[in-house]
C-alpha positions in Angstrom: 73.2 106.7 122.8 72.8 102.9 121.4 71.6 101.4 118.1 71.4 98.1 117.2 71.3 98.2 114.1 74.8 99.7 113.6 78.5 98.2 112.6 81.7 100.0 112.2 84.7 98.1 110.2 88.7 99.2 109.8 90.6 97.7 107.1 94.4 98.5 108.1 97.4 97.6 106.6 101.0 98.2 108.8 98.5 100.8 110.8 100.4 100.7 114.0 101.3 104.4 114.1 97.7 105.5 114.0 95.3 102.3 114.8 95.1 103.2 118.4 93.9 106.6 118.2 91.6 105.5 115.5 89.9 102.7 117.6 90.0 104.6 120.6 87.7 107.5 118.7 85.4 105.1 117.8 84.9 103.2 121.3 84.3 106.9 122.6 81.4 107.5 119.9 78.2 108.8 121.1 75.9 106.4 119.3 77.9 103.2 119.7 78.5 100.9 117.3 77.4 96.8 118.2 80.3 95.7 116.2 83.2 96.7 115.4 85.6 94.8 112.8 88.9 95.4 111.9 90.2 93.7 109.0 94.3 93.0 109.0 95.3 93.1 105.8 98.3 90.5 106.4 100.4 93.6 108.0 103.8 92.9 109.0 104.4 95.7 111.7 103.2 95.9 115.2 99.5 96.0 113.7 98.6 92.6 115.3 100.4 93.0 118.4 98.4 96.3 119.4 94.9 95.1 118.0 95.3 92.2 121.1 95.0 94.9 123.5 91.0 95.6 122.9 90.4 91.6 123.3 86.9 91.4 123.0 86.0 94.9 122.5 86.7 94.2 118.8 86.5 91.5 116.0 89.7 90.9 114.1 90.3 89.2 111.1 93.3 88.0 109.9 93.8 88.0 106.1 95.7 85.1 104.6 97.9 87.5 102.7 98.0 91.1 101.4 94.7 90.8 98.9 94.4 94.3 99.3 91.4 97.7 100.0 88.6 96.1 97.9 89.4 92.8 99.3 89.0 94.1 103.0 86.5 96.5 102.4 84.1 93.8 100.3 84.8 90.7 102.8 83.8 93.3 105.8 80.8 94.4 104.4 79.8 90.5 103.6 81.0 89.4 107.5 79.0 92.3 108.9 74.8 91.8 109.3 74.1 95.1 110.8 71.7 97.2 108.3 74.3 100.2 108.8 77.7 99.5 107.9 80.2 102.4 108.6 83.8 102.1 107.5 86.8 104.4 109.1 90.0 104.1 107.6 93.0 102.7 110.1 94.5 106.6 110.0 91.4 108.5 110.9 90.2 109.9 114.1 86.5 110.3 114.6 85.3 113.2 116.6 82.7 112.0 119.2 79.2 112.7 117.3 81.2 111.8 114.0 78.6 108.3 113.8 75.3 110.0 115.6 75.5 113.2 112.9 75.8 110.9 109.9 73.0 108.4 111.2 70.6 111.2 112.2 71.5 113.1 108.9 70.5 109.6 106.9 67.5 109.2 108.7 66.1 112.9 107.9 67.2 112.8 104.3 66.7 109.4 103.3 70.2 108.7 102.0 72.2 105.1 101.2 75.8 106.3 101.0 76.7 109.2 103.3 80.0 110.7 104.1 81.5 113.5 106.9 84.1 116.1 106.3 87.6 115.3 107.1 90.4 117.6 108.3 94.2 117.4 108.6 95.8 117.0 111.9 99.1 117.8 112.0 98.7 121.0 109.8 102.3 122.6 111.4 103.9 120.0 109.1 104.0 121.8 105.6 103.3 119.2 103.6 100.4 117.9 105.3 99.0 121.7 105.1 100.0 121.2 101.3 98.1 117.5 101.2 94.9 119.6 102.8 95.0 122.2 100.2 95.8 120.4 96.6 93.9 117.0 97.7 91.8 117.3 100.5 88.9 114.8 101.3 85.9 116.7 101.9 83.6 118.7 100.1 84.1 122.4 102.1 82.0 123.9 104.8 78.6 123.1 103.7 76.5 119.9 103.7 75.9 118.6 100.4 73.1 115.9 98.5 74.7 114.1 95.7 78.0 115.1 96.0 80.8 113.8 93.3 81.3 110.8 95.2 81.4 109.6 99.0 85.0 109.4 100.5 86.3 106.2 101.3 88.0 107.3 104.2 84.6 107.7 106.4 81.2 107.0 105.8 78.2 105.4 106.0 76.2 103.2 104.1 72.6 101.8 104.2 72.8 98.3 103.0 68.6 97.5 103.0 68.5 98.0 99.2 71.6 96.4 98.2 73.4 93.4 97.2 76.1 92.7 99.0 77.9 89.8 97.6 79.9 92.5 95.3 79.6 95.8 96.3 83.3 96.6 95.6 85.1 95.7 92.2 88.2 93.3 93.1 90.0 93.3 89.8 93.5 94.8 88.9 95.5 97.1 90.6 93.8 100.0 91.1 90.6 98.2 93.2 93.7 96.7 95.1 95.1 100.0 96.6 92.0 102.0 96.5 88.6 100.7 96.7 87.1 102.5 94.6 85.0 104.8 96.6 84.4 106.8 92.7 83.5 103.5 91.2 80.8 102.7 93.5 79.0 106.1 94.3 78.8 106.6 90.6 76.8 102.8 90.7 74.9 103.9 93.5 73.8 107.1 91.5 73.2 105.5 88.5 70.7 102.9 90.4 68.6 106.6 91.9 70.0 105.7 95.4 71.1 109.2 97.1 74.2 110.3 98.3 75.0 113.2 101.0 78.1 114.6 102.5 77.3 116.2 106.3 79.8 118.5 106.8 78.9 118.8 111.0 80.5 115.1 111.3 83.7 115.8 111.5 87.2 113.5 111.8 90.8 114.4 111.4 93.3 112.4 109.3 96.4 111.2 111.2 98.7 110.9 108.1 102.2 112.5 108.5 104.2 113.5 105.2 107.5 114.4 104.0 108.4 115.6 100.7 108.8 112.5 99.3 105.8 110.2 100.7 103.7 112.8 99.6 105.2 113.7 96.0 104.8 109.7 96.5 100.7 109.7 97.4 100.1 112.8 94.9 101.5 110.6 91.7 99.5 107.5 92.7 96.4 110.4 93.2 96.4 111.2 89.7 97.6 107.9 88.3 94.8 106.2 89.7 92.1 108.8 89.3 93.2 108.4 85.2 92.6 104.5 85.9 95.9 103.5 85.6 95.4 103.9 81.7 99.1 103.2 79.5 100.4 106.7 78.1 102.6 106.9 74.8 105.5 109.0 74.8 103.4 112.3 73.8 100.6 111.4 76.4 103.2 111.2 79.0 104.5 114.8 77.7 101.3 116.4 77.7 100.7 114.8 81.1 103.6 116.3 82.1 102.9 119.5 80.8 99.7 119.7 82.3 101.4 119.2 86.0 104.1 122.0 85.3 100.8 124.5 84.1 98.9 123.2 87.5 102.6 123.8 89.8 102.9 127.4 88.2 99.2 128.1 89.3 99.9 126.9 92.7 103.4 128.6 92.8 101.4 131.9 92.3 97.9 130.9 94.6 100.8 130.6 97.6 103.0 133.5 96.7 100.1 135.4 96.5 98.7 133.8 100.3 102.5 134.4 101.7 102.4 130.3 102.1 106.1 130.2 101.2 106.7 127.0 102.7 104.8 125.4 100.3 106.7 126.4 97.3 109.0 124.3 97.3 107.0 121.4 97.6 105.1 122.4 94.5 108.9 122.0 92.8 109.5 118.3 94.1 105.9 117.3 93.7 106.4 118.5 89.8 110.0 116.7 89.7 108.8 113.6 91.4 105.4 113.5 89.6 107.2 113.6 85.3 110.3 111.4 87.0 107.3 108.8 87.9 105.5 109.2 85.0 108.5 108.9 82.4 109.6 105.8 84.4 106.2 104.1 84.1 105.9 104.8 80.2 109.6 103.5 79.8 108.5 100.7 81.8 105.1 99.9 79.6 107.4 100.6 76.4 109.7 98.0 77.4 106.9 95.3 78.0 105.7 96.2 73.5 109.4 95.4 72.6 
């Protein structure tokens, strides 16, 4: 099945663990993409050396340096003609009918921004069951119109209606790491365009954790999802506070579910998440004196 009306783009920064597998998913897609773009983020690992191997079975560009998510994501969606612009990210593995579900699911609901439900793969690692649990990125079992917002991770967007020259905010930190999925399906709300998450297209997230790259990710989860907003010492208490109240609900969800395992990461996520916040106050404190 062929449209030709269809792009796909991967921004990817030091992606070569999982690039592969994530390109691979989307040459074997059902409804084929015309173009697919992958835009290197100025990556300084074997990124570049494995994107060669598709020659001209994909489009790569090379940024100048690291400008970061927003960057990639806006410059792809500007490069890109196509009227349907999907975006994967570089650690995602599309099932087969991943792009034919969302584009048949637009089509019969009349939707701009639409998103598909995605799971962890490597579950037998604990941490990555704990990353599925406390932060997944999906919205459960059943389809949903106007959800929250659309992941970033995988989706797809209608660009008819649109202006494209700034669909993503490239200011400041936060837009630089994230891209700002939340930013922009609360514009694309607020303008009465419709967003839908399809639960039936389905991908799997190749990320792999230990205890501290995801006590790492958490901190930067809710750090970013406050917008990166400076905290005074009792802020940063009550912050604090408010983690050990969630970590003694979760202690007592998995005691509860016999998930032992995850116990103890509920303890270094708490210890890494008030060491990070303490050192970012001091830091900001320092910078007033």
């Amino acid at each position: 099945m062929k449209n030709t009306d269809i792009s796909i783009y991967v921004p990817v920064y030091n992606g070569e663990k999982t690039i592969e597998k994530c390109l691979n998913s989307i040459l074997n897609q059902t409804l084929r993409p015309d173009n697919i773009l992958v835009v290197n983020d100025f990556s300084n690992d074997r990124t570049s050396e494995i994107l060669k191997k598709y020659g001209e079975k994909i489009v790569v560009h090379d940024n100048s340096k690291n400008y970061g998510l927003s960057f990639s994501r806006n410059f792809a969606i500007n490069r890109l003609n196509s009227r349907y612009i999907a975006s994967i990210d570089a650690d995602v593995e599309l099932d087969p009918k991943w792009l034919e579900i969302l584009y048949e699911d637009m089509q019969k609901n009349q939707i701009t921004f639409i998103g598909g439900r995605m799971f962890e793969k490597y579950i037998d690692n604990p941490c990555n069951l704990w990353r599925s649990i406390r932060i997944g990125q999906q919205w459960g079992d059943k389809s949903l119109s106007n959800p929250n917002f659309v992941f970033g991770c995988n989706n797809l967007l209608d660009t008819k209606n649109l202006n494209k020259k700034k669909i993503y905010n490239l200011d400041g930190e936060y837009f630089k790491t994230n891209g700002e999925d939340i930013e922009f399906s609360i514009s694309l709300k607020k303008k009465n365009f419709k967003l839908y998450y399809s639960s039936l297209a389905t991908c799997h997230h190749l990320q792999d954790d230990n205890y501290r790259s995801l006590s790492n990710r958490y901190w930067r989860y809710i750090r970013y999802g406050d917008g990166l907003k400076n905290r005074n010492f009792i802020k940063t208490l009550k912050n604090s506070f408010r983690q050990l109240k969630k970590t003694i609900k979760w202690i007592a969800q998995d005691t509860y579910k016999l998930r032992f395992n995850l116990i103890i990461i509920n303890i270094f996520v708490l210890i890494y998440f008030i060491k990070n916040d303490f050192k970012i106050y001091l830091k900001s404190n320092d910078g007033n004196t």
